[in-house]
C-alpha positions as CSV (number, residue, x, y, z in Angstrom):
1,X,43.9,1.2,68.6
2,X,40.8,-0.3,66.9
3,X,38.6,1.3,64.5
4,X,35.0,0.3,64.4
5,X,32.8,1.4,61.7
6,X,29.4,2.8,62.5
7,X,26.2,1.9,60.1
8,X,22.9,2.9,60.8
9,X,20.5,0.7,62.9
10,X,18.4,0.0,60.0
11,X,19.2,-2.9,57.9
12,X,19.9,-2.6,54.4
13,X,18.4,-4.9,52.4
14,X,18.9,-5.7,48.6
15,X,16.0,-5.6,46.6
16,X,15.4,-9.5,45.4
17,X,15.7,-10.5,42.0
18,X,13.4,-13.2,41.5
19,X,14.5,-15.9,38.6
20,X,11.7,-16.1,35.9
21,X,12.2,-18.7,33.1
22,X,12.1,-17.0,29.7
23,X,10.6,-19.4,27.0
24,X,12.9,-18.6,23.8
25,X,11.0,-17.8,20.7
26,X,10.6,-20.6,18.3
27,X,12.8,-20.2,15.3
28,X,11.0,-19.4,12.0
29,X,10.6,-22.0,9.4
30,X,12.6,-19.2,7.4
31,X,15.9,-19.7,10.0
32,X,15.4,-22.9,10.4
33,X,15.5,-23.5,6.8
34,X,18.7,-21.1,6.9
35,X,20.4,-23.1,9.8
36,X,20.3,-26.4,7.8
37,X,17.3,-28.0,9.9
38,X,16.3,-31.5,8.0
39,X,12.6,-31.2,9.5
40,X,12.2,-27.4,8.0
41,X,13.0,-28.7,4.5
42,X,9.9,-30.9,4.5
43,X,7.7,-28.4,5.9
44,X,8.6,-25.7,2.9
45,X,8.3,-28.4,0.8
46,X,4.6,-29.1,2.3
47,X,4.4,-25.5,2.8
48,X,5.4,-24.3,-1.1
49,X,5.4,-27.3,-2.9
50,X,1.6,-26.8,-4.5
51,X,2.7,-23.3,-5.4
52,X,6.5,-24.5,-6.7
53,X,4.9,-27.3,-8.3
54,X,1.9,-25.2,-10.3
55,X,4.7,-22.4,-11.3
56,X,6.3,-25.3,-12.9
57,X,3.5,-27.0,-14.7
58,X,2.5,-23.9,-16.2
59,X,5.6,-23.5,-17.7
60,X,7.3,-27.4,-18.3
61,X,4.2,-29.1,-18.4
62,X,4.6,-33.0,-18.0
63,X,8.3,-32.1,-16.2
64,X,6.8,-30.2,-13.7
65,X,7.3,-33.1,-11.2
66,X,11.0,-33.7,-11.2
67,X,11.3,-29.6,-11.8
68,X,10.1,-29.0,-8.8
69,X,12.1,-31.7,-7.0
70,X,15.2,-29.9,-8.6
71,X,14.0,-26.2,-7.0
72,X,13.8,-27.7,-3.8
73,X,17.4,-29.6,-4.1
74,X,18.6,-26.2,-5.6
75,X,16.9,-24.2,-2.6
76,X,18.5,-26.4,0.2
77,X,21.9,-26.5,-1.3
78,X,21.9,-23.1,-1.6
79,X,20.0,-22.2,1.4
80,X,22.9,-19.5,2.8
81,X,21.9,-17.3,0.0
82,X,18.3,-16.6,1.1
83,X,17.6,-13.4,3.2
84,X,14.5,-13.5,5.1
85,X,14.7,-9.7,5.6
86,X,14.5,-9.4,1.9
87,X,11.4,-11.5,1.3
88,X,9.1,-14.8,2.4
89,X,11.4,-18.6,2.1
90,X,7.9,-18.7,-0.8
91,X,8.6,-16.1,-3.1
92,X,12.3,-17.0,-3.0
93,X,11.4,-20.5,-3.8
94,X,9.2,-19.2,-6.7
95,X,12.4,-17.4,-7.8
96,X,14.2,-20.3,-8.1
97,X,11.5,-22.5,-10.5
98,X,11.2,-19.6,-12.4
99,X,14.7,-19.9,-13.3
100,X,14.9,-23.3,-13.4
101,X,11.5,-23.6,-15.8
102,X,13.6,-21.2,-17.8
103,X,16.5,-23.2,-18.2
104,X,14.5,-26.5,-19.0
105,X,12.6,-24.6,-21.9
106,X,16.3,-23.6,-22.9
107,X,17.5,-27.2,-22.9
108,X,14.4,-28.6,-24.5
109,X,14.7,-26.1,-27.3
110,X,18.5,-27.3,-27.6
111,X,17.4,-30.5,-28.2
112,X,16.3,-32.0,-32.1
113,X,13.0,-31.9,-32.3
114,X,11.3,-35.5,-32.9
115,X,7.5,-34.2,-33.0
116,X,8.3,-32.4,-36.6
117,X,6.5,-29.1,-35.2
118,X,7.6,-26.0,-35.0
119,X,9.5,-25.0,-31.6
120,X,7.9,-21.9,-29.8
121,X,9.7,-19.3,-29.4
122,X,11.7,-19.2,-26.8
123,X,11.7,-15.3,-25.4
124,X,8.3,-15.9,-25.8
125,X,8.1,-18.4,-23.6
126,X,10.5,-17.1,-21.1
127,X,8.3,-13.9,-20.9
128,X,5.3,-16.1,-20.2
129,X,7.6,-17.8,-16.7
130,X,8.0,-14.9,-15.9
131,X,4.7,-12.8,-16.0
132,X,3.5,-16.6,-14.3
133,X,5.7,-16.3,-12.0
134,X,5.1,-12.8,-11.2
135,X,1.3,-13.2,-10.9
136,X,1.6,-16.3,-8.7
137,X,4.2,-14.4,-6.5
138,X,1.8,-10.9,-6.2
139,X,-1.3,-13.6,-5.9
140,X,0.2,-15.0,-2.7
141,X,1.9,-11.9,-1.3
142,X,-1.5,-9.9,-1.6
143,X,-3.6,-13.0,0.6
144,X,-0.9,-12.4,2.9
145,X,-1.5,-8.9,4.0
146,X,-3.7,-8.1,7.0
147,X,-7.7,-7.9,6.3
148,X,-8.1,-4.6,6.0
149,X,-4.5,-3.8,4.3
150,X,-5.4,-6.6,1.6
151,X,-9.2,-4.8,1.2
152,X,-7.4,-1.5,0.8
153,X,-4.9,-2.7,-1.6
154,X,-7.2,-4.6,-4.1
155,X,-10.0,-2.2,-4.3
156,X,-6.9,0.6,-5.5
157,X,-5.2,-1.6,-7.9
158,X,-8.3,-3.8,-9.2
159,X,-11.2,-1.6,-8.3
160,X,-8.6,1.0,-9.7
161,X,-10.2,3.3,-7.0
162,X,-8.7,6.7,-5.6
163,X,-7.8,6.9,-2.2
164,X,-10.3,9.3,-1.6
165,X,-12.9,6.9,-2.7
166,X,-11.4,3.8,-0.8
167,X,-12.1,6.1,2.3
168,X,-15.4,7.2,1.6
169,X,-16.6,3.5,0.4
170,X,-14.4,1.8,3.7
171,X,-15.3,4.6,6.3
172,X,-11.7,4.7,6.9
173,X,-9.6,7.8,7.5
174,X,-7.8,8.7,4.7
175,X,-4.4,8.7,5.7
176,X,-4.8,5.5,6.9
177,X,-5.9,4.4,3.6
178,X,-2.7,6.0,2.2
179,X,-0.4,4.0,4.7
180,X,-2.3,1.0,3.8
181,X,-1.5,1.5,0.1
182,X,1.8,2.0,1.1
183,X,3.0,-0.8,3.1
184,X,0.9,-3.1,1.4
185,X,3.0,-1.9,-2.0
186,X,6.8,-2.2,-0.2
187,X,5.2,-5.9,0.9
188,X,4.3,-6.8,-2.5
189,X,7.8,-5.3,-4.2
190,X,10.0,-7.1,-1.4
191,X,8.2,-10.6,-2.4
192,X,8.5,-9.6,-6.0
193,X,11.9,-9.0,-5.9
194,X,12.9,-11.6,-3.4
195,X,11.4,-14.3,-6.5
196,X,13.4,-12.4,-9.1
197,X,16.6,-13.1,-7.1
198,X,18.9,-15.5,-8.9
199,X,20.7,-18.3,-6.4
């Protein structure tokens, strides 16, 4: 006996998949950085170097130079450390030659003195790395928020407007203002704290 299955006349037909390429997403400098990439080194040091490199003469003076050499040794050797979720590869970097400024005043002040002047002070001078550092950090987070984020931003903490004024003077709904303020504030504390982290 044989048994014969029975399908209906129509032909079933499998919908086609069609192969599309996907272009991968180019790695942030941030991971590349993280992942030990040779090339992404020289870009942050293109990319952060002025800012590394003014951070340090504001604080070493004629060092500055090899300081910020030695942030950038510091920030590749200990590369693993940095969380891009916690902040920009900049203000991280900016972390690191505070601390490093503040060592070198520490050092220099260990050494005799051969000038016959009196040696400032040294918590003095660590304060002044790090409101420096701080006010270099906030000064590039804030020119990196959106147009209108930035505008909102500045005229409440240097116009030291209300948000009800921001919104009448912007023609902006006011809880929009408010969100502004907002995430414009958690950007500006991640990048602050992301420079206060030590490596």
């Amino acid at each position: 006996m044989t048994l014969t299955a029975t399908f209906p006349s129509a032909t079933l037909r499998m919908p086609v998949m069609h192969a599309r390429y996907i272009r991968p997403v180019p790695a942030s400098l941030e991971q590349r950085f993280v992942a030990g990439d040779e090339l992404a080194l020289k870009e942050a040091f293109d990319e952060h170097g002025p800012l590394v490199l003014g951070l340090c003469r504001r604080v070493v003076g004629n060092d500055a130079e090899d300081l910020a050499q030695q942030v950038f040794v510091a920030a590749w050797k200990s590369r693993h450390r940095f969380d891009p979720s916690k902040g920009s590869l900049k203000s991280w970097m900016a972390g690191i030659a505070r601390f490093k400024s503040i060592d070198h005043v520490r050092a220099a002040g260990r050494r005799p003195s051969t000038g016959g002047g009196e040696a400032a002070d040294f918590g003095e001078m660590q304060a002044d790395a790090e409101r420096v550092t701080d006010r270099m950090v906030l000064t590039e987070a804030l020119s990196g928020l959106s147009g209108d984020r930035r505008r909102v931003v500045e005229l409440a903490f240097y116009g030291d407007l209300t948000h009800a004024e921001i919104s009448e003077q912007l023609a902006m709904p006011l809880g929009t203002v408010k969100s502004h303020v907002r995430r414009g504030l958690e950007t500006l504390r991640s990048e602050l704290e992301a420079s206060r982290e030590q490596i």
